[in-house]
RODO-2510 file (C-alpha; in nm, 4 decimals, decimal comma):
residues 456
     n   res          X          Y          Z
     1     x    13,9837    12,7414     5,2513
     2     x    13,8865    12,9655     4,9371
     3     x    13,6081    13,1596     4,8935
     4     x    13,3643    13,2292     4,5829
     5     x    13,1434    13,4841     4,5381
     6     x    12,8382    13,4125     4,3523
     7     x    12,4759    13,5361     4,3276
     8     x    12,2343    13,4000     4,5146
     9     x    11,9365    13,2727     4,3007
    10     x    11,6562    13,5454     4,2819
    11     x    11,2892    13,4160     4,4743
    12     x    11,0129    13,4409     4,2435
    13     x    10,6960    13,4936     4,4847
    14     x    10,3033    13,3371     4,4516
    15     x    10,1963    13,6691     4,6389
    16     x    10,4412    13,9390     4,5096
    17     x    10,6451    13,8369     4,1790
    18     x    10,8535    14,1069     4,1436
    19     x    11,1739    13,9329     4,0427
    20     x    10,9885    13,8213     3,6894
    21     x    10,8541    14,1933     3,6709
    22     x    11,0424    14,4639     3,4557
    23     x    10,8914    14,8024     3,5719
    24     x    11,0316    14,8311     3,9550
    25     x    10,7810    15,0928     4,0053
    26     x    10,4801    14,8160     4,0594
    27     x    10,7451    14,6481     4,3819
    28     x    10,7799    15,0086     4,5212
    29     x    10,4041    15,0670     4,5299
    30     x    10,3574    14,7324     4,6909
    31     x    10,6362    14,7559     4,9142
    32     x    10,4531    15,1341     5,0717
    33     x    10,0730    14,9745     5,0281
    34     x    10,2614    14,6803     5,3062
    35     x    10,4969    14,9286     5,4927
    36     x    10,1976    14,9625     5,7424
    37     x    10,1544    14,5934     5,7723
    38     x    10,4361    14,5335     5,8319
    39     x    10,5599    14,8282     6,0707
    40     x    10,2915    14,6548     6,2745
    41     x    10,3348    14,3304     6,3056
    42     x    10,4728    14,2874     6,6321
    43     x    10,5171    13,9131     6,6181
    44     x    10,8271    13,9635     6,4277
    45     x    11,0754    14,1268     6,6843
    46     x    11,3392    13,8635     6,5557
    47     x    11,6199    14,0354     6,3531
    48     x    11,6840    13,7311     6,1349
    49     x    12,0036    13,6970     5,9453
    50     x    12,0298    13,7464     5,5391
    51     x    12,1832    13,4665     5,3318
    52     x    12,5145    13,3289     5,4197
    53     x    12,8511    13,4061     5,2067
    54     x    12,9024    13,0786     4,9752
    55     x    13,2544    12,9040     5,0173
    56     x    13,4453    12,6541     4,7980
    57     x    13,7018    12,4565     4,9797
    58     x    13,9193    12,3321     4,7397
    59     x    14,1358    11,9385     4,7433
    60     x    14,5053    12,0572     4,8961
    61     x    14,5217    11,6341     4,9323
    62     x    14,7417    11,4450     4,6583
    63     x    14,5762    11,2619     4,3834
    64     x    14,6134    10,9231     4,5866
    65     x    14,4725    11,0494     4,9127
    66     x    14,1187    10,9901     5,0501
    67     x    13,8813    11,2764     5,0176
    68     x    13,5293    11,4067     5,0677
    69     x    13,4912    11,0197     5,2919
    70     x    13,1660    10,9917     5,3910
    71     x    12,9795    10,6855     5,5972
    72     x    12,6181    10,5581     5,5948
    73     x    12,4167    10,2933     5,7352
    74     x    12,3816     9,9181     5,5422
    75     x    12,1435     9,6715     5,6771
    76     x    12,1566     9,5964     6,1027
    77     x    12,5796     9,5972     6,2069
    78     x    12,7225     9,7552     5,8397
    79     x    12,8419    10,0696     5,7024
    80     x    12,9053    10,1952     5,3757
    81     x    13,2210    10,3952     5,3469
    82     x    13,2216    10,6048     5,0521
    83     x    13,5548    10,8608     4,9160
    84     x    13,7008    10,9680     4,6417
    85     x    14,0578    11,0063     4,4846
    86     x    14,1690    11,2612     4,2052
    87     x    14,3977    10,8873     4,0530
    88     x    14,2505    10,5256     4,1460
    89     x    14,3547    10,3124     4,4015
    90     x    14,2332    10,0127     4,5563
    91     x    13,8811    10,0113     4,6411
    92     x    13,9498     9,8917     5,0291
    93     x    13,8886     9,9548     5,3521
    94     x    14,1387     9,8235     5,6354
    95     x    13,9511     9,8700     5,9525
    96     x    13,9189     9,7328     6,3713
    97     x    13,8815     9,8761     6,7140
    98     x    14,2243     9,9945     6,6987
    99     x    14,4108    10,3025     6,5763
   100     x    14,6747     9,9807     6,4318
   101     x    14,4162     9,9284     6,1171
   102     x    14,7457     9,7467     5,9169
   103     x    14,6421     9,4392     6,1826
   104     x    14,2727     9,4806     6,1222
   105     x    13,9851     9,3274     5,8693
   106     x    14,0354     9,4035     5,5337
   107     x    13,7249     9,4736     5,2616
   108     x    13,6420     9,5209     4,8946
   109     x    13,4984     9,6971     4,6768
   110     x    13,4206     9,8709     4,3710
   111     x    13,5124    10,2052     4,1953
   112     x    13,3176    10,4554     3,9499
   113     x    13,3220    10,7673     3,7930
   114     x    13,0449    10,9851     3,5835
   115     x    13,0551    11,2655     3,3408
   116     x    12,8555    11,5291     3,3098
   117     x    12,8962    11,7983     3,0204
   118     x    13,3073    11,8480     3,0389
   119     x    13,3446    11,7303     3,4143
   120     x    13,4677    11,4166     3,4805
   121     x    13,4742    11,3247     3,8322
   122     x    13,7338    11,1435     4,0210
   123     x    13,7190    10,7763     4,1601
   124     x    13,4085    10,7543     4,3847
   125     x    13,5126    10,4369     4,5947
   126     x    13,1975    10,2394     4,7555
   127     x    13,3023     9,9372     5,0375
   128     x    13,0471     9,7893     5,2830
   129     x    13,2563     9,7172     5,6034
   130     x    13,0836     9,5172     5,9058
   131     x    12,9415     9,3148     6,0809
   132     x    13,0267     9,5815     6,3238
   133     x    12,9453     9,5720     6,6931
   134     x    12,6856     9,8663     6,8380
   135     x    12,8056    10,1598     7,0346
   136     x    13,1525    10,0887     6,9225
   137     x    13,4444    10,3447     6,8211
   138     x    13,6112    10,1858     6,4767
   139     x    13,8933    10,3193     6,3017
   140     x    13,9575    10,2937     5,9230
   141     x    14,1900    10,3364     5,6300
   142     x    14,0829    10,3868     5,2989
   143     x    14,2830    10,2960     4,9711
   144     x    14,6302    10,2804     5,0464
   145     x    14,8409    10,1519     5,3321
   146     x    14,9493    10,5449     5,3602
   147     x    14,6387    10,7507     5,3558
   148     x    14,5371    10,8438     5,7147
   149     x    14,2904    10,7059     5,9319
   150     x    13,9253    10,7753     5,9996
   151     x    13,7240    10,6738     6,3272
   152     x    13,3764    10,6582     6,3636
   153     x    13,0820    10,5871     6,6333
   154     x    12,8555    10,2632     6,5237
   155     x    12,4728    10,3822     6,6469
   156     x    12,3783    10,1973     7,0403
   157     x    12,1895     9,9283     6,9926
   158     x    11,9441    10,0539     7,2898
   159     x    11,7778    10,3608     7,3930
   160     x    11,8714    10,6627     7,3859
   161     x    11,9037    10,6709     6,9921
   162     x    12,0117    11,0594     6,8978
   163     x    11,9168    11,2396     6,5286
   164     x    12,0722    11,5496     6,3953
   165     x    11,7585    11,6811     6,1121
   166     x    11,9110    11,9298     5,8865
   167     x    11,7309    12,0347     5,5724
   168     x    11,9160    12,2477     5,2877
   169     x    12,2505    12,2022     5,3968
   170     x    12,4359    12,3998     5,1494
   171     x    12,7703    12,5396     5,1879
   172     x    12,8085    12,8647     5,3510
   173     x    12,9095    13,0202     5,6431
   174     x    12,6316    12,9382     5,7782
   175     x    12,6676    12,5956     5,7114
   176     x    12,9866    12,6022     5,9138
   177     x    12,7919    12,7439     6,1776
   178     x    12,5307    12,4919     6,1772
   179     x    12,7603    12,1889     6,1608
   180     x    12,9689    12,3313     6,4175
   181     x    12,6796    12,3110     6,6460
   182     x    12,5952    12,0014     6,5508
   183     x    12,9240    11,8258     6,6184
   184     x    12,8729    11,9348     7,0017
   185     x    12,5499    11,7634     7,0196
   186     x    12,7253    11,3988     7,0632
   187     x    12,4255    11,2559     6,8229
   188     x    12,4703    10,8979     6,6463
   189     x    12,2824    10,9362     6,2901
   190     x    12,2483    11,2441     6,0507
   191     x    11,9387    11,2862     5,8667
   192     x    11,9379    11,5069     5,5716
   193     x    11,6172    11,6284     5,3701
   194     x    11,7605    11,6704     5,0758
   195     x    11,9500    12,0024     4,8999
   196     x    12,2824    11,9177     4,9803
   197     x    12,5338    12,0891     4,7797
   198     x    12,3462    12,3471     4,5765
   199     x    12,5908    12,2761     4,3100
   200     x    12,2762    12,3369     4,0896
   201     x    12,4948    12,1918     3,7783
   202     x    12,8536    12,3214     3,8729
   203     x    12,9692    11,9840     3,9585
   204     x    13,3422    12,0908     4,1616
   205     x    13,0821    12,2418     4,4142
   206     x    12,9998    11,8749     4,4834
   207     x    13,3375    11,8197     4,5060
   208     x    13,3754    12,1087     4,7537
   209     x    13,0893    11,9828     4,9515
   210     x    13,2647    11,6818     5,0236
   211     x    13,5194    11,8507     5,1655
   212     x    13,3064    12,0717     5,3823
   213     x    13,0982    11,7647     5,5495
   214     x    13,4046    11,5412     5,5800
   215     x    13,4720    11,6202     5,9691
   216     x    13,1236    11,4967     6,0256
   217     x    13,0029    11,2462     5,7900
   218     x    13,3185    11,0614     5,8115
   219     x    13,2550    11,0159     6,2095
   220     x    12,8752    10,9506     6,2099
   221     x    12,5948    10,7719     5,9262
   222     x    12,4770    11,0103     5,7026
   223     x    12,1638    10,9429     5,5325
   224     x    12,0314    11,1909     5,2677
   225     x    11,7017    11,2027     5,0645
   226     x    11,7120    11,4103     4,7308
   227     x    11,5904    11,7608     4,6555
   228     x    11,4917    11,9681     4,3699
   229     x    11,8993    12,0798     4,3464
   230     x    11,9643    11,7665     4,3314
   231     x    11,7888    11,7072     3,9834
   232     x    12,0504    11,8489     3,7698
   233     x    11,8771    11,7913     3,4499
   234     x    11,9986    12,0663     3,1459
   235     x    11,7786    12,0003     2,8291
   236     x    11,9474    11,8480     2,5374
   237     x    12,2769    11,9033     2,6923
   238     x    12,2692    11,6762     3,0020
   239     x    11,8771    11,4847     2,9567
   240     x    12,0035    11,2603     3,2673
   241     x    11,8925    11,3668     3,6376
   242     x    12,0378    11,3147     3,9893
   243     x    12,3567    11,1495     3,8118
   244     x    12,5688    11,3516     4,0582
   245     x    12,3825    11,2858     4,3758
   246     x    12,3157    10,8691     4,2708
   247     x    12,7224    10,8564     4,2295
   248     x    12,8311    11,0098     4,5228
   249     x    12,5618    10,9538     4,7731
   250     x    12,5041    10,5458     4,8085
   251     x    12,1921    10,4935     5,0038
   252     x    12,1005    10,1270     5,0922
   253     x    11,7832    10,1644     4,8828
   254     x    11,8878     9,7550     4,7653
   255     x    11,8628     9,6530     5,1198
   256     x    11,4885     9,8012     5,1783
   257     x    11,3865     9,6129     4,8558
   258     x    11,3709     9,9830     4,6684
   259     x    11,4339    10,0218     4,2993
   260     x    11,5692    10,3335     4,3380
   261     x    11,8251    10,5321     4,4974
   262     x    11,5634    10,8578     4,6016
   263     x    11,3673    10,6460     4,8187
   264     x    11,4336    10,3581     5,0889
   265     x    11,4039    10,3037     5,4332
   266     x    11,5970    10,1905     5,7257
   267     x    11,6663    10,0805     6,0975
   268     x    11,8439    10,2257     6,4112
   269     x    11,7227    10,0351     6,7371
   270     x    11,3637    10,0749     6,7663
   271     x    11,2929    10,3482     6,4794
   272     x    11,2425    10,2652     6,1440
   273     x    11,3272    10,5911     5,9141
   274     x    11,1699    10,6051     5,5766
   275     x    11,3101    10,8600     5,2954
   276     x    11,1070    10,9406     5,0939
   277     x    11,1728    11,1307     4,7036
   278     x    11,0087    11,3994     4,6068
   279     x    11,1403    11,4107     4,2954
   280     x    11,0608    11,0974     4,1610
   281     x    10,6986    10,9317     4,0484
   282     x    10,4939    10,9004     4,3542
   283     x    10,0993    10,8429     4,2522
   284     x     9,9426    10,5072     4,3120
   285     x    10,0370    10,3918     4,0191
   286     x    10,4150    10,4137     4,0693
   287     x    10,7071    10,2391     4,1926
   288     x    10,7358    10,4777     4,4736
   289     x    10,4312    10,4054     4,5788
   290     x    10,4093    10,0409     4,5745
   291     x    10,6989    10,0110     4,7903
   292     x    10,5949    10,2251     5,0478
   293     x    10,2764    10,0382     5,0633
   294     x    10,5142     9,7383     5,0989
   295     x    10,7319     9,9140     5,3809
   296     x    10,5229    10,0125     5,5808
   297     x    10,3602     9,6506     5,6123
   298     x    10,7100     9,4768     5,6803
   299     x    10,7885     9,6089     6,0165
   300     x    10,6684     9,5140     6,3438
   301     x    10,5915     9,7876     6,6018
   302     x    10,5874     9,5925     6,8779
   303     x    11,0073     9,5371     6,8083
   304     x    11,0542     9,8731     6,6272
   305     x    10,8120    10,1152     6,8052
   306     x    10,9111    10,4310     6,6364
   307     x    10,8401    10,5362     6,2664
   308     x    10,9950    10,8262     6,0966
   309     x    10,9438    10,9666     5,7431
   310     x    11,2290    11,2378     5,5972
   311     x    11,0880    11,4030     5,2371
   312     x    11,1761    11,7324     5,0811
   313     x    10,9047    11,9284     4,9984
   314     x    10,6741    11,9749     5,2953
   315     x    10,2878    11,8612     5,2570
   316     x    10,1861    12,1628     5,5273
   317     x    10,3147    12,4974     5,4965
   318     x    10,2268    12,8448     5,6000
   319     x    10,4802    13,0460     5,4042
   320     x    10,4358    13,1786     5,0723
   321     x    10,7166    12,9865     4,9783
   322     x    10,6800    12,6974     4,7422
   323     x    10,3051    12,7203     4,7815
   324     x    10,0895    12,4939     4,4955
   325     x    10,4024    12,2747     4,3951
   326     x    10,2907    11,9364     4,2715
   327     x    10,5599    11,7563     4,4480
   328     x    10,4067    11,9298     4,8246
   329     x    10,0258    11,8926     4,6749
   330     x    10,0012    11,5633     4,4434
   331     x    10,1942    11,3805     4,7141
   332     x    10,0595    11,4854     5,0397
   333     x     9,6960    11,3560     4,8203
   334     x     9,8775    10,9877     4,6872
   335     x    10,0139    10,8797     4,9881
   336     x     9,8816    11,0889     5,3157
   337     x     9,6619    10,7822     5,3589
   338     x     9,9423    10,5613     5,3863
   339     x    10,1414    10,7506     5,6302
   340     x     9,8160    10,7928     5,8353
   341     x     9,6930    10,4226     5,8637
   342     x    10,0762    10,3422     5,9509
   343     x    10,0497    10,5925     6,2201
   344     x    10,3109    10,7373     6,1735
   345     x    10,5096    10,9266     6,4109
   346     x    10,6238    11,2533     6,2472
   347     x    10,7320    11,3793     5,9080
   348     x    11,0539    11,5797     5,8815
   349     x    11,1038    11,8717     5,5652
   350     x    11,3105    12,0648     5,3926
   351     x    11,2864    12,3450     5,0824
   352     x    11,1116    12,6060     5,2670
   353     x    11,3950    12,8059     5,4438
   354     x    11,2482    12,8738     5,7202
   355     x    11,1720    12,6443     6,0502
   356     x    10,8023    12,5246     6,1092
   357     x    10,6390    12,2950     6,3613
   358     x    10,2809    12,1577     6,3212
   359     x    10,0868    11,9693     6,5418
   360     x     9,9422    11,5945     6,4567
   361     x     9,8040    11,7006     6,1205
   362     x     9,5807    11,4924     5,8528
   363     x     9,3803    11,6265     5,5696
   364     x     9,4272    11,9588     5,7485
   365     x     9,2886    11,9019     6,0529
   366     x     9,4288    11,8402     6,3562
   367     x     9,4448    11,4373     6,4509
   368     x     9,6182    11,2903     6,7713
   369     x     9,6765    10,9810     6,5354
   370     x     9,8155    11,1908     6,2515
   371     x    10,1958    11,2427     6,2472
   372     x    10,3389    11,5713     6,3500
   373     x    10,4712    11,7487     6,0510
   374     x    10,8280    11,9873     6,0676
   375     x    10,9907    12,2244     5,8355
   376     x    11,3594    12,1928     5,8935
   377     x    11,5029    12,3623     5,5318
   378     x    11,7043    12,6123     5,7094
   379     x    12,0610    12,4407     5,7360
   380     x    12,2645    12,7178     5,5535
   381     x    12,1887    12,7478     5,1708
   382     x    12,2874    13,0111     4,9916
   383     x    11,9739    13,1284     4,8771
   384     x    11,8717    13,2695     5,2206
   385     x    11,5724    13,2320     5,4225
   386     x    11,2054    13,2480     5,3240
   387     x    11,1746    13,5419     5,6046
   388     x    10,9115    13,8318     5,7118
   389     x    11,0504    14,1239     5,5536
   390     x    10,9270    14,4719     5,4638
   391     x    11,0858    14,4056     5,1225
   392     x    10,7247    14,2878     4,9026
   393     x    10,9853    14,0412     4,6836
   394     x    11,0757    13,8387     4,9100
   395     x    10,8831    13,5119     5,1193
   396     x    10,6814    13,5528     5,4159
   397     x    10,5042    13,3778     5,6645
   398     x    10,1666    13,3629     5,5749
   399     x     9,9061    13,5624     5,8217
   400     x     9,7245    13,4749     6,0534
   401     x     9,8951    13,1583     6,1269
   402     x     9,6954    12,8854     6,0923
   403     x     9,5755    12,6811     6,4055
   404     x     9,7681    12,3614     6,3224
   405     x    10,1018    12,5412     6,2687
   406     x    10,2599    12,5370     6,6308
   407     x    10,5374    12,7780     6,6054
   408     x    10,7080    12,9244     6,2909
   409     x    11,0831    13,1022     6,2433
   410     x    11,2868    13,2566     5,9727
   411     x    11,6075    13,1258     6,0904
   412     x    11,9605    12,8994     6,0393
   413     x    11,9666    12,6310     6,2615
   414     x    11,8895    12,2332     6,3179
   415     x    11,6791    11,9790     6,4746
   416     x    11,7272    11,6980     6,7356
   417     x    11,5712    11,4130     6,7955
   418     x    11,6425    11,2092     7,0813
   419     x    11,4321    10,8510     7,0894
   420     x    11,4496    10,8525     7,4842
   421     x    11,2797    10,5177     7,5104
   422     x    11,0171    10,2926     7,3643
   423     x    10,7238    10,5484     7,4220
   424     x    10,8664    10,9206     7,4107
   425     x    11,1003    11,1440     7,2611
   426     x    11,2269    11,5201     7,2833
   427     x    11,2393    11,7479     7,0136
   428     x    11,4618    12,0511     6,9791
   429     x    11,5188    12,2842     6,7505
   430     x    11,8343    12,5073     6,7676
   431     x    11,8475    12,8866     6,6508
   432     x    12,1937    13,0102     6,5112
   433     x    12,1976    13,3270     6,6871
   434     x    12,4794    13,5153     6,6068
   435     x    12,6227    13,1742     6,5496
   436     x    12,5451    13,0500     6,8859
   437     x    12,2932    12,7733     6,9038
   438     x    12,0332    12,8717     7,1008
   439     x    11,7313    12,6167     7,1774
   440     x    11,4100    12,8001     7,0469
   441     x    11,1515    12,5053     7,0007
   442     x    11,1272    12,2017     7,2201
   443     x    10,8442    11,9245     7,2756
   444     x    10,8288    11,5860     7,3724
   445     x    10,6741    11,3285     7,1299
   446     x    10,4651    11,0584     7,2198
   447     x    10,4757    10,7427     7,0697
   448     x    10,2026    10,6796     6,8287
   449     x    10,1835    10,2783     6,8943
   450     x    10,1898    10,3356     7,2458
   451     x     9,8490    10,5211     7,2308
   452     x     9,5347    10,2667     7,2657
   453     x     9,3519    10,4753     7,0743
   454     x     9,5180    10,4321     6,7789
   455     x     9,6049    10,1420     6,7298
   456     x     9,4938    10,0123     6,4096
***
């Protein structure tokens, strides 16, 4: 594994912008007007960690072997299974409950490849295996009859169902850390809020993050929403956006009757997950809209009880990070409604790098028939974490902390959700302290559709 250096991106604060401001005098004023402030805010006895050193892990794999392999869900009992090879070979997938996948089922597919400025990726293979059985362990063998083999867990098709949330995944140490603690926590589907690579335009970081998720997203679904490093767009130069994230990261948007890639929606036993794009037109007029209209009216919660909604920027927030963004305003106004009348359940986010809980939350206030709202953008990037600091340039927390914001960290870590049965679930939030996962933030979650009250 080889290390780069680079720089992390400077924060440009709504309270104190002193990384657009020339004269470093006005930031040392501020930082002594705050010193006392800060000295005294004892509700920050946490010594958080600063960002985490990047890492590229470069292809040591021959030009014919699998790489970067990477599995999602497709419909009820199928899974995408998605790699990619420096020369092309066959777009197939040998695979069956035995390690002996030369005697198993055999499936097609197809092969691509995108430019973008003077990178041309390799062969980004795309095969739809199944039907598969629940609960099962499957191995596989992708391209030729001498690459290795894979395994992987199908979800159960009963409760318990298991999440892992993490939000602004990057690729750091951190990010090691993080994963590392999520491959002990024996859980069946990986959500993702978007920011995955933070190749931000350097497209063999995409190739690197490949490389770094492998051990995990070749073993369990993946599912992934888009962020705003996603977008990729360089005027005049490269006019095209998310070309990088469409081609390498297959969601079944076709399946959920979406036109697009950044948002669809999907099923594990009893929980219907929407993702959601932040990134892409969401007012009442658009696409985005109209099928989420059309989603949520196409399930019955009577057979899927449980309804989930992943989107990157958060709609409530009490850091000074990414405060007054249309994509968090604008769309928290077009289609809170929706999410409301749907009831529901709760609404996981990324892009702030810190960890936030809310209670039941609509148009502010706390509901009990509103979903509960969580900032989960804390995974690892490389930008660090939107932290309390004595340092004026940097995010905060904003103070007091409002009522409907249940408890609030500057730290790495991830999220679990475990769907116990039809009516509850626990959340838990683990802490990478000193890259152990400590559990900082439980609560159990009550079923929205089980509660007279609100039914609609």
């Amino acid at each position: 594994m080889a290390f780069i250096n680079r720089k992390p991106l400077p924060f440009i604060s709504l309270l104190y912008p002193c990384s657009a401001m020339a004269v470093k005098g006005l930031c040392l004023l501020l930082a002594i007007a705050l010193t006392f402030v800060v000295v005294f805010d004892f509700s920050t006895a946490y010594d958080r960690p600063p960002a985490g050193k990047p890492l590229f892990v470069s292809n040591d794999r021959d030009s014919t072997s699998p790489q970067q392999v990477h599995i999602s869900l497709v419909g009820e009992d199928k899974i995408r299974v998605t790699w990619i090879s420096e020369d092309p070979t066959p777009a197939t997938v040998r695979y069956g409950t035995s390690p002996q996948v030369t005697n198993g089922i055999s499936a097609n597919g197809n092969a691509s490849s995108y430019t973008y400025v003077t990178y041309k990726s390799g062969e980004i293979h795309d095969v739809v295996i199944g039907p598969l059985k629940p609960d099962t362990v499957y191995y596989y063998q992708c391209g030729l009859n001498s690459s290795p083999v894979f395994s992987f867990k199908t979800p159960p098709a009963q409760f318990p169902i298991k999440f892992a949330i993490v939000g602004d995944l990057g690729q750091t140490d951190w990010t090691n850390s993080t994963l590392q603690h999520v491959s002990k926590s024996n859980y069946n589907v990986f959500l993702l809020p978007g920011d995955l690579s933070y190749a931000d335009t350097e497209q063999p970081l995409w190739d690197s993050f490949g490389m770094v998720v492998e051990p995990l997203a070749s073993q369990r679904p993946w599912m992934v929403t888009q962020g705003n490093h996603e977008i990729e767009k360089i005027p005049v130069i490269h006019e095209d956006t998310f070309t990088a994230y469409n081609a390498r990261w297959h969601m079944p948007f076709e399946e959920s009757g979406s036109a697009s890639n950044l948002y669809y929606s999907f099923e594990v036993f009893g929980v219907h997950v929407i993702m959601l794009g932040s990134y892409t037109d969401f007012g009442a007029d658009s696409e985005q809209y109209k099928w989420l209209q059309s989603d949520l009216g196409k399930f019955d919660r009577t057979k899927t009880p449980w309804l989930v909604v992943l989107l990157h920027a958060p709609w409530y927030n009490s850091n000074y990070a990414h405060q007054g963004e249309s994509e968090s305003i604008d769309m928290k106004e077009a289609m809170e409604d929706l999410l409301y009348g749907a009831r529901v359940d709760v609404v996981f986010a990324g892009h702030v790098h810190a960890y936030e809980r809310f209670t039941r939350v609509y148009k502010g206030d706390a509901n009990n028939c509103a979903p509960a709202y969580i900032t989960i953008g804390d995974g690892g990037n490389r930008e660090g974490l939107a932290s309390n600091s004595m340092d004026p340039c940097t995010y905060r927390f904003i103070d007091p902390q409002p009522q409907i914001s249940v408890f609030r960290e500057a730290s790495f870590g991830h999220g679990e959700l475990e769907v116990v049965n039809a009516t509850h679930a626990m959340w838990a939030w683990h802490r990478n302290d000193d890259d152990e996962s400590v559990v900082s933030d439980t609560f159990w979650l009550r079923n929205l559709a089980s509660i007279s009250a609100c039914q609609v």
